[in-house]
N, CA and C atoms of all chains as a GROMACS GRO file, in nm:
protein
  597
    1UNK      N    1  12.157   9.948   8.031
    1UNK     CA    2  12.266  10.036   7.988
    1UNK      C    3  12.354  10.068   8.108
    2UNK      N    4  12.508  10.078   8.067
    2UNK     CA    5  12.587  10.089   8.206
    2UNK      C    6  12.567  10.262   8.256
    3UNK      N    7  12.591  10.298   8.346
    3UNK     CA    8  12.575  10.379   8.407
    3UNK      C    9  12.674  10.519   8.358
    4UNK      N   10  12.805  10.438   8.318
    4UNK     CA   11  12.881  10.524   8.236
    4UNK      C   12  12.827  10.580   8.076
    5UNK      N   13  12.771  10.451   7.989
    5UNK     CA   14  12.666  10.520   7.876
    5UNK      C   15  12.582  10.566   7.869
    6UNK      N   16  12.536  10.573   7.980
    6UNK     CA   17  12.399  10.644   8.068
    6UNK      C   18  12.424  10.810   8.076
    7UNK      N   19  12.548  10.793   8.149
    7UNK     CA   20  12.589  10.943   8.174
    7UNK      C   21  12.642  11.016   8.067
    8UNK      N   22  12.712  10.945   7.935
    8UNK     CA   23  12.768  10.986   7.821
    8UNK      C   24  12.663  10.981   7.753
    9UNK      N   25  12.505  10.950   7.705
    9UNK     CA   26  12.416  10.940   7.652
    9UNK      C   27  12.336  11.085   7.658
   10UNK      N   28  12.354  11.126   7.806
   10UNK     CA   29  12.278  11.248   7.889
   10UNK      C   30  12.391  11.339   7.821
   11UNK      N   31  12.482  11.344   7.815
   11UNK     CA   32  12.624  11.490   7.802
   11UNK      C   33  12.594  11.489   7.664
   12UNK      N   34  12.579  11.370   7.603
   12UNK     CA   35  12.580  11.407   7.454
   12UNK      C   36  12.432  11.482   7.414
   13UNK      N   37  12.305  11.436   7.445
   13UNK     CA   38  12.184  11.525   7.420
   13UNK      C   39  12.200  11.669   7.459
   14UNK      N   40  12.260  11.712   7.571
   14UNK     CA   41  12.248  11.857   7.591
   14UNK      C   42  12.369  11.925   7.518
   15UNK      N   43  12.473  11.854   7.505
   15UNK     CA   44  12.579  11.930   7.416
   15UNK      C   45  12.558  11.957   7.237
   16UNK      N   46  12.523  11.789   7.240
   16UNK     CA   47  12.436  11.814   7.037
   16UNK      C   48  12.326  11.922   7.032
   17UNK      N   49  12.226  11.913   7.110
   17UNK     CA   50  12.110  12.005   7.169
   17UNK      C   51  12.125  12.129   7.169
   18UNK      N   52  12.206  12.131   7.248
   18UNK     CA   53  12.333  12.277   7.289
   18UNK      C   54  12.353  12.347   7.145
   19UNK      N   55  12.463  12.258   7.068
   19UNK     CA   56  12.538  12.299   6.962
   19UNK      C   57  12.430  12.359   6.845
   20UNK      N   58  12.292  12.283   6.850
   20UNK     CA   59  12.161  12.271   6.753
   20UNK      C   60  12.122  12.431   6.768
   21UNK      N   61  12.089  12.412   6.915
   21UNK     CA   62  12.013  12.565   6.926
   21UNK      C   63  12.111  12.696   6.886
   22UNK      N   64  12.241  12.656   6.897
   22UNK     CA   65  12.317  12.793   6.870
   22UNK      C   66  12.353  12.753   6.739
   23UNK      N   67  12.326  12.644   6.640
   23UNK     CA   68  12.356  12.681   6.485
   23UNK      C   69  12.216  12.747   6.437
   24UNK      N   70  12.101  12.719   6.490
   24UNK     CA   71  11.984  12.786   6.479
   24UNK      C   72  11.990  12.944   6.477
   25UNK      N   73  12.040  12.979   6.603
   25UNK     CA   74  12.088  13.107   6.632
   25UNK      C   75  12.141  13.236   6.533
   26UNK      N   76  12.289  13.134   6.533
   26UNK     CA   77  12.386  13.168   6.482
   26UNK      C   78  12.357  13.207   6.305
   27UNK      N   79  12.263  13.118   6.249
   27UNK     CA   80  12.247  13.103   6.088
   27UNK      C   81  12.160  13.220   6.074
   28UNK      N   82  12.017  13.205   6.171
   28UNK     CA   83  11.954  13.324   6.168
   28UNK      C   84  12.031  13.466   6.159
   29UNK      N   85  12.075  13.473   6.301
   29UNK     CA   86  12.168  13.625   6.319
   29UNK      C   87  12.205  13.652   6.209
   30UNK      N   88  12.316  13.562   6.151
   30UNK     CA   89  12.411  13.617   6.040
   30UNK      C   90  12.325  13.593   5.897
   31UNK      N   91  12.198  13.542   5.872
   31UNK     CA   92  12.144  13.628   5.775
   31UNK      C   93  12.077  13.747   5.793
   32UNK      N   94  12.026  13.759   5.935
   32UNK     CA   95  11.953  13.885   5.952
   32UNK      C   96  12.064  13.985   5.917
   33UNK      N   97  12.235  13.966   6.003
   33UNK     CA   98  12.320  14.099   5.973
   33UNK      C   99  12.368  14.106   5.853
   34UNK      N  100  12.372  13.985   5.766
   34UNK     CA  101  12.462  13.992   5.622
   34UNK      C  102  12.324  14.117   5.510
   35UNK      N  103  12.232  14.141   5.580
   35UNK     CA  104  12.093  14.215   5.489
   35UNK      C  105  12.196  14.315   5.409
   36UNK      N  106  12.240  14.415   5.554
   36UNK     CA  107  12.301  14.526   5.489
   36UNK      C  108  12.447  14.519   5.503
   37UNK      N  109  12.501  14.414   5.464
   37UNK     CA  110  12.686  14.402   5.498
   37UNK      C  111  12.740  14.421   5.354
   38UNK      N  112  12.827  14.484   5.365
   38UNK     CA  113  12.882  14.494   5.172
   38UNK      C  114  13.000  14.370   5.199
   39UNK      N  115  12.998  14.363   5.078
   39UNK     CA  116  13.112  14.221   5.087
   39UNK      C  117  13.228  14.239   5.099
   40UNK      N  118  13.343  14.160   5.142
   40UNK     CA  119  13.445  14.184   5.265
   40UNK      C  120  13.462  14.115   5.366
   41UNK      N  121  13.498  14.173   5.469
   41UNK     CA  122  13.572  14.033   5.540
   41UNK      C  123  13.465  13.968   5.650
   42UNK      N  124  13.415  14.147   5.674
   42UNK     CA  125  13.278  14.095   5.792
   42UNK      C  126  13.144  14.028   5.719
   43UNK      N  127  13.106  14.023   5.571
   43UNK     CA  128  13.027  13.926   5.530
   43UNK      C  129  13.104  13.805   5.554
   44UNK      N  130  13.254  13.779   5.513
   44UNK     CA  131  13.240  13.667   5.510
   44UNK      C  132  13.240  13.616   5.628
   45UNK      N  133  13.274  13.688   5.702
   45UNK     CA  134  13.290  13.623   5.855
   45UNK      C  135  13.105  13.531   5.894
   46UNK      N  136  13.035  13.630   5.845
   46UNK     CA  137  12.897  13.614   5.897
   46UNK      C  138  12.887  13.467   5.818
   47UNK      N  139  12.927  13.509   5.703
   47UNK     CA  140  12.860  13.329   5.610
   47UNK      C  141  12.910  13.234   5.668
   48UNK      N  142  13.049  13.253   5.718
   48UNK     CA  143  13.117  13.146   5.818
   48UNK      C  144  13.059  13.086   5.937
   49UNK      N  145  13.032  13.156   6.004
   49UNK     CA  146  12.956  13.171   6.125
   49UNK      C  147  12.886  13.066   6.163
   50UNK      N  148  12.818  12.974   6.121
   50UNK     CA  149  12.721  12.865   6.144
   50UNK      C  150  12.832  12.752   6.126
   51UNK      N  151  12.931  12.720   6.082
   51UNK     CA  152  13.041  12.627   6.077
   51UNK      C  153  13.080  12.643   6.191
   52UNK      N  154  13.088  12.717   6.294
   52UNK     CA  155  13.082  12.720   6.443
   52UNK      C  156  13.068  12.609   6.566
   53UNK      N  157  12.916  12.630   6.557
   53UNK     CA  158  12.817  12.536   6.621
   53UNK      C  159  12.802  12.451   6.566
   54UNK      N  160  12.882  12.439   6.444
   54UNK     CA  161  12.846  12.255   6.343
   54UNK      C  162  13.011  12.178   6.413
   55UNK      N  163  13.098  12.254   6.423
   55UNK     CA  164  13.194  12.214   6.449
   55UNK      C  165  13.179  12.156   6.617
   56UNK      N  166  13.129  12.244   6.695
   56UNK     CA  167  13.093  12.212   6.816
   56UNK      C  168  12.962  12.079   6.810
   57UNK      N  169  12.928  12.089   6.750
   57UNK     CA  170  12.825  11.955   6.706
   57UNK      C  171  12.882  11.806   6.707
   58UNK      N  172  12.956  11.801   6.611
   58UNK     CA  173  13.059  11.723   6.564
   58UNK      C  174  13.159  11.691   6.669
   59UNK      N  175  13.220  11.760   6.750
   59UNK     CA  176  13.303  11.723   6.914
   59UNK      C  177  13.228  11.653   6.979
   60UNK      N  178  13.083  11.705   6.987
   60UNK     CA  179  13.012  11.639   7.087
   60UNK      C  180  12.990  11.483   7.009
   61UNK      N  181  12.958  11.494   6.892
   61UNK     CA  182  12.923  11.340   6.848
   61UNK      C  183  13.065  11.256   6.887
   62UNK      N  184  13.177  11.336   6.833
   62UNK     CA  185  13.253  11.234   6.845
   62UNK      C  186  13.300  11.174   7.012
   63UNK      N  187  13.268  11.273   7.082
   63UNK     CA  188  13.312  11.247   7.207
   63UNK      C  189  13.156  11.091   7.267
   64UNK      N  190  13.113  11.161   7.208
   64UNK     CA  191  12.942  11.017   7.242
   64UNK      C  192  13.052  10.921   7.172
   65UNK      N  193  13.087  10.916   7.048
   65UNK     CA  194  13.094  10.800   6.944
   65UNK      C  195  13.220  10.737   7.037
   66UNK      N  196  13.305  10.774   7.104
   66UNK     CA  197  13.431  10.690   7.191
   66UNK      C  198  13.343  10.652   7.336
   67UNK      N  199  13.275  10.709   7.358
   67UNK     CA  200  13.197  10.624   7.498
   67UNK      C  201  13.086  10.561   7.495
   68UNK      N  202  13.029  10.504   7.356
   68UNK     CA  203  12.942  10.419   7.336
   68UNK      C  204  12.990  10.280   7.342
   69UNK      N  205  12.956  10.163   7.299
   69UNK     CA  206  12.995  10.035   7.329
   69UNK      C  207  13.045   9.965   7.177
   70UNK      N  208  13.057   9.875   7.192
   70UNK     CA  209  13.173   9.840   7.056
   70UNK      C  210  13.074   9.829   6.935
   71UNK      N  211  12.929   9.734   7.018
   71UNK     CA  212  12.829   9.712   6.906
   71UNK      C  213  12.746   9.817   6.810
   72UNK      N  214  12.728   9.938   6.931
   72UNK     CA  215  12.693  10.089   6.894
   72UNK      C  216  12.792  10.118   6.802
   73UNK      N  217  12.888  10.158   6.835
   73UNK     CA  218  13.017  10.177   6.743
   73UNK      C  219  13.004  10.160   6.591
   74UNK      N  220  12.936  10.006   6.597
   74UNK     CA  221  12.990   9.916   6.520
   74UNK      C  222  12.874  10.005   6.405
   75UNK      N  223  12.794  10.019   6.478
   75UNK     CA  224  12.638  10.033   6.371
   75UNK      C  225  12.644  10.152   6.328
   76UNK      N  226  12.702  10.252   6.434
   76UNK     CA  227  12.709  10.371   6.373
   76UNK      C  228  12.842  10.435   6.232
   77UNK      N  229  12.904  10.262   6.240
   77UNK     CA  230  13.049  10.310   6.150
   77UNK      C  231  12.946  10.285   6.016
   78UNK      N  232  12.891  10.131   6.077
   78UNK     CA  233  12.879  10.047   5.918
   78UNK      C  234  12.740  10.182   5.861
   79UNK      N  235  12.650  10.257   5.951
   79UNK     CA  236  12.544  10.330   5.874
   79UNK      C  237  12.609  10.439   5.816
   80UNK      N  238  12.693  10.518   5.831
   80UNK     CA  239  12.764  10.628   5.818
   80UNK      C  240  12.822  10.546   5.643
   81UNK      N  241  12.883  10.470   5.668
   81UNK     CA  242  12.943  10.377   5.508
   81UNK      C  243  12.815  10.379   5.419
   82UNK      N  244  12.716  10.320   5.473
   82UNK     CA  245  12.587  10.290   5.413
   82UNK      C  246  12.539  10.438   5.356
   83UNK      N  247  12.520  10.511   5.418
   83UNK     CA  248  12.469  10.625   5.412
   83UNK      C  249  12.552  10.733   5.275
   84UNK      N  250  12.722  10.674   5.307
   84UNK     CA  251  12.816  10.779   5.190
   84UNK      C  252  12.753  10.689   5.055
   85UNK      N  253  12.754  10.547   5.058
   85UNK     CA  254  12.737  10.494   4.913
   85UNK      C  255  12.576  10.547   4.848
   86UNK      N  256  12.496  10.559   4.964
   86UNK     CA  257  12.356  10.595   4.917
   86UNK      C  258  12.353  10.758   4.853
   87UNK      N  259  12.444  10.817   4.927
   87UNK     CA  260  12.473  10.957   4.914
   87UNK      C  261  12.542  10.971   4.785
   88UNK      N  262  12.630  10.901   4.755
   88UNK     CA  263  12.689  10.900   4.628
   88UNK      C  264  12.652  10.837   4.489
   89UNK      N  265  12.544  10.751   4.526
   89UNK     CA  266  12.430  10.679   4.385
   89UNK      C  267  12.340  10.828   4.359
   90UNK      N  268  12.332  10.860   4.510
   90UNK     CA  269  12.182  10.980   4.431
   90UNK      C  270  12.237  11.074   4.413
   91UNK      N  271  12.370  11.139   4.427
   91UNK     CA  272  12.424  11.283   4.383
   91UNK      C  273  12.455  11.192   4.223
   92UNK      N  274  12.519  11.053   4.213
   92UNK     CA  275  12.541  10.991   4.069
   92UNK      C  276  12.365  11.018   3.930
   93UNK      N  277  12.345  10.990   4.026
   93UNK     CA  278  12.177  10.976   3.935
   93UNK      C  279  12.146  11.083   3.948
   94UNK      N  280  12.065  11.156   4.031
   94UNK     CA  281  12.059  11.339   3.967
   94UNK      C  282  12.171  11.378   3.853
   95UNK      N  283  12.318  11.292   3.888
   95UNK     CA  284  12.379  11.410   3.838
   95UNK      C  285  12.343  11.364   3.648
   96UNK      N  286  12.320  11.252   3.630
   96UNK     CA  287  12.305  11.174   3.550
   96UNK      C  288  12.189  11.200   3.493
   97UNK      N  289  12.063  11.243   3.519
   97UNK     CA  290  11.959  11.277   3.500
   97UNK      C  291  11.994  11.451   3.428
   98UNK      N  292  12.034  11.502   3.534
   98UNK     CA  293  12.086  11.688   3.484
   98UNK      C  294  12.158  11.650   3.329
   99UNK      N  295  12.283  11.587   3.362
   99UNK     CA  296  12.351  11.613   3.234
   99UNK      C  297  12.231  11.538   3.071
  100UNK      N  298  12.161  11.435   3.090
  100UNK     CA  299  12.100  11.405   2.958
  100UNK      C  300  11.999  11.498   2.999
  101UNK      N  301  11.946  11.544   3.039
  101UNK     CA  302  11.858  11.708   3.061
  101UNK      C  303  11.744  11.584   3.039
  102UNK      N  304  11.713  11.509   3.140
  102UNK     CA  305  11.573  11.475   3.161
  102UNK      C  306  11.478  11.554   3.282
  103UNK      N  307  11.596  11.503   3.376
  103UNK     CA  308  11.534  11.613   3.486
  103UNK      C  309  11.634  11.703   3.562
  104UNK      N  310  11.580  11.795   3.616
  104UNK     CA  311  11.709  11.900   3.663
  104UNK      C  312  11.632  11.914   3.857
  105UNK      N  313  11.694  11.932   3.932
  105UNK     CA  314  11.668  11.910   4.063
  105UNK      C  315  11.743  12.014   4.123
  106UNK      N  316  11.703  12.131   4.127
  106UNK     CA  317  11.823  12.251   4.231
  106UNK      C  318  11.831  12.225   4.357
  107UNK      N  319  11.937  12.218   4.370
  107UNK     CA  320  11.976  12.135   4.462
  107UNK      C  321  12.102  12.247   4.515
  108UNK      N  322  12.092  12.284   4.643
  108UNK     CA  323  12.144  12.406   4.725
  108UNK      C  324  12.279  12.265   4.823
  109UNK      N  325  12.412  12.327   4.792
  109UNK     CA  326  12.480  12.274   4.902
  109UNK      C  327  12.460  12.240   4.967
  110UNK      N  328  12.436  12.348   5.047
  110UNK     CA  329  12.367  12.383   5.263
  110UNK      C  330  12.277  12.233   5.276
  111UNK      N  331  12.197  12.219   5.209
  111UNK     CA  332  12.128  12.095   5.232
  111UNK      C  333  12.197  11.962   5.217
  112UNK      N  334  12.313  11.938   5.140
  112UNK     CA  335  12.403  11.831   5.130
  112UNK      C  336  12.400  11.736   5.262
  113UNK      N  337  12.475  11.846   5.370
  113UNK     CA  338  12.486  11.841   5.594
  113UNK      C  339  12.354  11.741   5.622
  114UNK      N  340  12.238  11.837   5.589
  114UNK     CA  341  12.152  11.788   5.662
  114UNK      C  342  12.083  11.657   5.618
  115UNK      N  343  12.140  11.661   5.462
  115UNK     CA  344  12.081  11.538   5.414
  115UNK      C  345  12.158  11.396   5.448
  116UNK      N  346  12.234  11.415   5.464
  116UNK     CA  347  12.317  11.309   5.495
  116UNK      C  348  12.350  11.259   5.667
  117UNK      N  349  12.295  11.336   5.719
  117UNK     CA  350  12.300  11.285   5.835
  117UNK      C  351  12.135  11.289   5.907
  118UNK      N  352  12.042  11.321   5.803
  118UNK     CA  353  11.939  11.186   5.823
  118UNK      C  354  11.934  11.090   5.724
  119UNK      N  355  12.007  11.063   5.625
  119UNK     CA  356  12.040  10.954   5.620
  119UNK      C  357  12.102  10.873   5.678
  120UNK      N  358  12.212  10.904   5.738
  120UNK     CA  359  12.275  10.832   5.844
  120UNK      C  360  12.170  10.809   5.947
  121UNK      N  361  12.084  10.875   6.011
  121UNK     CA  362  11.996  10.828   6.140
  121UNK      C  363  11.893  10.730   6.057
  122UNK      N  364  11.870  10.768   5.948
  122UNK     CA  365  11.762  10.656   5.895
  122UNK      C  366  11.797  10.531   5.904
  123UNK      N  367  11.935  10.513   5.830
  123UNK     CA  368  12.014  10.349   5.812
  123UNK      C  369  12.035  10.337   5.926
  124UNK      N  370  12.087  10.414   6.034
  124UNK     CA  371  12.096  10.348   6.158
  124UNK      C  372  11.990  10.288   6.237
  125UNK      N  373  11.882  10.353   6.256
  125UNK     CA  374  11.762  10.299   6.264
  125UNK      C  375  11.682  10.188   6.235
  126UNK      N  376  11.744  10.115   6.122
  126UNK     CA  377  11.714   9.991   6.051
  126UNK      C  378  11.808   9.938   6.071
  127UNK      N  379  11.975   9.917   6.100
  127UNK     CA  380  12.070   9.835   6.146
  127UNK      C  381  12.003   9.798   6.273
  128UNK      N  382  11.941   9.904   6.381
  128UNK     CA  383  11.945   9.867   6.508
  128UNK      C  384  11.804   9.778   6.503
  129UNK      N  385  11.728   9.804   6.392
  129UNK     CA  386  11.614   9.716   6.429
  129UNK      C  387  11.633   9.563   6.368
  130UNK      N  388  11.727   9.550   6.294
  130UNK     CA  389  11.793   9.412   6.239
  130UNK      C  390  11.862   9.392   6.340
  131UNK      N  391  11.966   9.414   6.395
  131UNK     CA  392  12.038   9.389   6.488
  131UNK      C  393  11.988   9.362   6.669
  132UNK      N  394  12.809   8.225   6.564
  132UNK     CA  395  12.848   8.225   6.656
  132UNK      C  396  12.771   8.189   6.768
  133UNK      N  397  12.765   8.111   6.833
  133UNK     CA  398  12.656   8.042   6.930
  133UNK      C  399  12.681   8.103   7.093
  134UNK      N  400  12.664   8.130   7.182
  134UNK     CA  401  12.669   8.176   7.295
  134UNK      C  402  12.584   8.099   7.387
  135UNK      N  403  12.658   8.087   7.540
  135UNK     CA  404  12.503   8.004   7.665
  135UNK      C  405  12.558   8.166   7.746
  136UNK      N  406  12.541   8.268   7.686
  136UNK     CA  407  12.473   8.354   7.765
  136UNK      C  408  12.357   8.358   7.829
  137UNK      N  409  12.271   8.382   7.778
  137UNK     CA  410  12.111   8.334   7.852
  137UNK      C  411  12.148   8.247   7.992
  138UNK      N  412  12.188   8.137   7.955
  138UNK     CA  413  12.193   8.036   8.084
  138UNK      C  414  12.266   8.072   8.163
  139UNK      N  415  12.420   8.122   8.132
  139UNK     CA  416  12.492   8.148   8.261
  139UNK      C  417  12.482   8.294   8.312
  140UNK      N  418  12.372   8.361   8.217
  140UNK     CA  419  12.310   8.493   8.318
  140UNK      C  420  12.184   8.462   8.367
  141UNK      N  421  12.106   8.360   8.400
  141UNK     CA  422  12.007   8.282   8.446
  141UNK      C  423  12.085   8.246   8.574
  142UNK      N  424  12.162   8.138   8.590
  142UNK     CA  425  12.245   8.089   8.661
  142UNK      C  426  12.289   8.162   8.788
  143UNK      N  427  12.334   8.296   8.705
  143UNK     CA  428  12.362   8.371   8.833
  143UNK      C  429  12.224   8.480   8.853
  144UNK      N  430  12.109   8.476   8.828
  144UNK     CA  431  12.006   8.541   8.840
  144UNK      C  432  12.032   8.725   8.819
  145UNK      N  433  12.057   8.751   8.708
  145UNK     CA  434  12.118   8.847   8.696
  145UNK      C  435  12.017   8.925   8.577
  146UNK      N  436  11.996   9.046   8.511
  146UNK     CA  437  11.885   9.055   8.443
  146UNK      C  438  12.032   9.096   8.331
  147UNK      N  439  11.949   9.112   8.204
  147UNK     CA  440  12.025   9.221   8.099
  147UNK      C  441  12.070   9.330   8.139
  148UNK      N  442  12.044   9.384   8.217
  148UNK     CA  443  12.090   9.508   8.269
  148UNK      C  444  12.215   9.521   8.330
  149UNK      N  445  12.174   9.388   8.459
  149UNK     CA  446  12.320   9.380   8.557
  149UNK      C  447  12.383   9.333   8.538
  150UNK      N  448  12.431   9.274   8.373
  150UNK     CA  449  12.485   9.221   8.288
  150UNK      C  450  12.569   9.300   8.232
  151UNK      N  451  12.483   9.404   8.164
  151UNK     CA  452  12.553   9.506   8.089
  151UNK      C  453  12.624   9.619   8.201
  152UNK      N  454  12.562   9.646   8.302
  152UNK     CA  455  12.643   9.690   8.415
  152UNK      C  456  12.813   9.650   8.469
  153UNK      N  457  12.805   9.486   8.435
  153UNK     CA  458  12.901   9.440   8.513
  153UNK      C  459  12.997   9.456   8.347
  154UNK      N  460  12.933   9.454   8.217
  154UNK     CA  461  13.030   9.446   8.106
  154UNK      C  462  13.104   9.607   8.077
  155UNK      N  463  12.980   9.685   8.119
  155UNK     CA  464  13.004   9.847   8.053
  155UNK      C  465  12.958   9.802   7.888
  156UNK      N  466  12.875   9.768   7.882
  156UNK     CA  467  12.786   9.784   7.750
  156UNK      C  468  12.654   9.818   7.763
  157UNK      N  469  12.549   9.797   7.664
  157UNK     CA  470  12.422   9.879   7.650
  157UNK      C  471  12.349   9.754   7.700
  158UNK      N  472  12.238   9.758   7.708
  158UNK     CA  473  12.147   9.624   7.791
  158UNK      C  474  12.082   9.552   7.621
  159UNK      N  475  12.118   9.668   7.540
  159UNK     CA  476  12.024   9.622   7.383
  159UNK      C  477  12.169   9.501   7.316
  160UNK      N  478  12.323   9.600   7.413
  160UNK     CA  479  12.393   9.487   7.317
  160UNK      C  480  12.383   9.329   7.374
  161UNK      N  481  12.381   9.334   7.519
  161UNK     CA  482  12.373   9.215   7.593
  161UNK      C  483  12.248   9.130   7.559
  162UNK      N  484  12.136   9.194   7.505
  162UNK     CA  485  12.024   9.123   7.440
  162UNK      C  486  12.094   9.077   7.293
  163UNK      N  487  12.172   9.131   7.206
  163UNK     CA  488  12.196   9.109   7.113
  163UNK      C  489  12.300   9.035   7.099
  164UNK      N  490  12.396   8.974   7.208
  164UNK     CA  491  12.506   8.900   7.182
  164UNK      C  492  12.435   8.745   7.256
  165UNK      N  493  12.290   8.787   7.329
  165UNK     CA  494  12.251   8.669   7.362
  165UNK      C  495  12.155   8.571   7.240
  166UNK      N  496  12.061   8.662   7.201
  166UNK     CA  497  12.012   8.610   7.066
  166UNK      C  498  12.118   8.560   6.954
  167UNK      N  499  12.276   8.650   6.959
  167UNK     CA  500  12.335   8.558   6.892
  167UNK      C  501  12.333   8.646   6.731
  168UNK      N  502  12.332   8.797   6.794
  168UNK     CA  503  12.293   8.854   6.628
  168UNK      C  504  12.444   8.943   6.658
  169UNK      N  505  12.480   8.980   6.757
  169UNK     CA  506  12.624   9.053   6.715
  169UNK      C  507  12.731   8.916   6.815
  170UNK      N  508  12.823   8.915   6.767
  170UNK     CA  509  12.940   8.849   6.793
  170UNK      C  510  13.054   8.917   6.849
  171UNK      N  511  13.066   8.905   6.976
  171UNK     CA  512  13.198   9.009   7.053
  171UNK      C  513  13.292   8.995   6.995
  172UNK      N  514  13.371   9.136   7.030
  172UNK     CA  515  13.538   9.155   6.992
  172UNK      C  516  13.598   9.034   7.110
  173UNK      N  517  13.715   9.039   7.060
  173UNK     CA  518  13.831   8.915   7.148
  173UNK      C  519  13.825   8.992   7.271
  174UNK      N  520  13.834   9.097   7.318
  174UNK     CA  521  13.837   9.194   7.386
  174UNK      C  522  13.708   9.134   7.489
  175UNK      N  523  13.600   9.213   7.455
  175UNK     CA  524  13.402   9.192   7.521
  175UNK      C  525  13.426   9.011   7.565
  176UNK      N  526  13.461   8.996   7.455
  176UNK     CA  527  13.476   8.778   7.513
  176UNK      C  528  13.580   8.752   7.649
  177UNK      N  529  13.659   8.844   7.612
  177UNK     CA  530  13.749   8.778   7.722
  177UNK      C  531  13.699   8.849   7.862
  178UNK      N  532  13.650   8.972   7.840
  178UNK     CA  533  13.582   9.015   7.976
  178UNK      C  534  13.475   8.954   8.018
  179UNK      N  535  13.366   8.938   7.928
  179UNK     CA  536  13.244   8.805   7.932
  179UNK      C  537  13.281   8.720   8.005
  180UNK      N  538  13.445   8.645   7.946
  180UNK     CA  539  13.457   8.497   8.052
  180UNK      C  540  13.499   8.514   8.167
  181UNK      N  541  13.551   8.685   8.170
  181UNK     CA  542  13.601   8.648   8.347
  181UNK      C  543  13.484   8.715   8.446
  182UNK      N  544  13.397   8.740   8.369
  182UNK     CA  545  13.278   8.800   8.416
  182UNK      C  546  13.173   8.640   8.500
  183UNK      N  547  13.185   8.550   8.414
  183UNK     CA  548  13.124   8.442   8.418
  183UNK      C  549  13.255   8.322   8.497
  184UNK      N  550  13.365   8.400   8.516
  184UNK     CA  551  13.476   8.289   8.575
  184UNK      C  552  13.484   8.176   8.492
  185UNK      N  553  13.467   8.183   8.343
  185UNK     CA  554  13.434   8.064   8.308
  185UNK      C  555  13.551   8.083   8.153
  186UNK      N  556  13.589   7.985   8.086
  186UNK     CA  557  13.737   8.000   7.989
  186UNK      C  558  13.578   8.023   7.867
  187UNK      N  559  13.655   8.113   7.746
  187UNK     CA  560  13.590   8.145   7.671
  187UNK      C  561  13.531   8.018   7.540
  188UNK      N  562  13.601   7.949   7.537
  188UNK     CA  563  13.521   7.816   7.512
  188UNK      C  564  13.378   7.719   7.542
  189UNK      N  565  13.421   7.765   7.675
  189UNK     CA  566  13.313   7.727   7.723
  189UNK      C  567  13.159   7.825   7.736
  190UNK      N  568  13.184   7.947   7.656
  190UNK     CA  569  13.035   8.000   7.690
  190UNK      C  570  13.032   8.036   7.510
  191UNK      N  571  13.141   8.002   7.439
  191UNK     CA  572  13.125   8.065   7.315
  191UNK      C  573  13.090   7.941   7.226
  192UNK      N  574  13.051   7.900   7.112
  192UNK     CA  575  13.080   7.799   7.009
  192UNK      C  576  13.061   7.825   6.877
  193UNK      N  577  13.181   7.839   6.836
  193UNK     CA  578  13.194   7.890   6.672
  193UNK      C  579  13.082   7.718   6.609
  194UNK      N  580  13.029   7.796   6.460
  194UNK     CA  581  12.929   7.734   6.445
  194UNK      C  582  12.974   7.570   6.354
  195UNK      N  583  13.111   7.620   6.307
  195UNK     CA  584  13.155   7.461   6.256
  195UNK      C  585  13.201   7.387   6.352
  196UNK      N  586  13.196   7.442   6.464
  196UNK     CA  587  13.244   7.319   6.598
  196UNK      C  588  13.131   7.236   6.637
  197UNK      N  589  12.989   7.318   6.576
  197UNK     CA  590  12.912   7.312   6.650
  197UNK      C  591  12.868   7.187   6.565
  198UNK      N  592  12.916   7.168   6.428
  198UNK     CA  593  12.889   7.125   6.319
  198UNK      C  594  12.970   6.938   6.347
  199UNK      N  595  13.041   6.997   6.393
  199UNK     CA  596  13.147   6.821   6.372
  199UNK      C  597  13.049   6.750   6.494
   0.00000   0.00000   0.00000
């Protein structure tokens, strides 16, 4: 590995890392303070609050994703593609399942984020081991 | 897409590494454009050949050339 993806490899773990521990933080805090908040501007501020450190998350990836190499690039575009069509058969089929009321699956937003970007590390994981 | 990577980084006794050093790529892609499983941009090729001093023909061979 060149010495430059070396050093952009290192900035990106402590900044994603970084961004991780303070959405951790951040989600906690603002359910611990939303307990006793009446609704208004400072709840919503609090529910907001974790879009923060996701946003700072997301800088850091993208700043990795321009100093990786073309082939990296390449794997991380085509898994991210891979990952929306897989994402979009199984929100299709749950949703498909809910409406003929065979099966019903509660299924919380908030988890949408996280699901999809281990899907994305999964497919990437198998591009790089084909590749 | 066929490549004599291997040989002309043999040639100059050079590992995957000081390969990918001299390209600014990963040492996994320089393994992978030598096996012949990813295929460089016009871009990576043309730095490849002046990396190797050598015209990009000569280290590349599309596979119906390879064919006639």
């Amino acid at each position: 590995m060149s010495e430059r993806i070396k050093s952009a490899a290192s900035r990106y773990k402590v900044e994603f890392g970084g961004a991780m521990v303070l959405y951790g933080a951040v989600l906690f805090g603002a359910m611990y303070l939303s307990k006793n908040a009446e609704p208004g501007l400072w709840l919503t501020s609090l529910a907001l609050s974790p879009v923060v450190p996701l946003i700072l998350a997301c800088i850091a990836f993208f700043r990795f994703y321009g100093s990786i190499d073309e082939r990296e690039r390449r794997m991380a575009s085509d898994a991210a593609a891979l990952s929306l069509v897989i994402g979009i058969f199984a929100a299709l089929t749950l949703g498909f399942l809910k409406s003929f009321g065979v099966f019903y699956f509660e299924w919380d937003m908030l988890w949408f984020g996280p699901f999809l970007i281990a899907l994305w590390s999964a497919v990437r994981s198998v591009l790089i081991s084909k590749r | 897409m066929e490549n004599h990577l291997k040989y002309l980084r043999a040639e100059k006794s050079w590992s995957q590494s000081d390969l990918a050093e001299r390209l600014d790529v990963s040492r996994q892609t320089v393994n992978s454009l030598e096996r012949g499983k990813y295929d460089p941009s016009l871009p990576l090729a043309f730095k490849i050949a002046h990396v190797f001093a050598r015209p990009i023909e000569e280290i590349f061979i599309a596979k119906e050339e390879k064919k006639r």
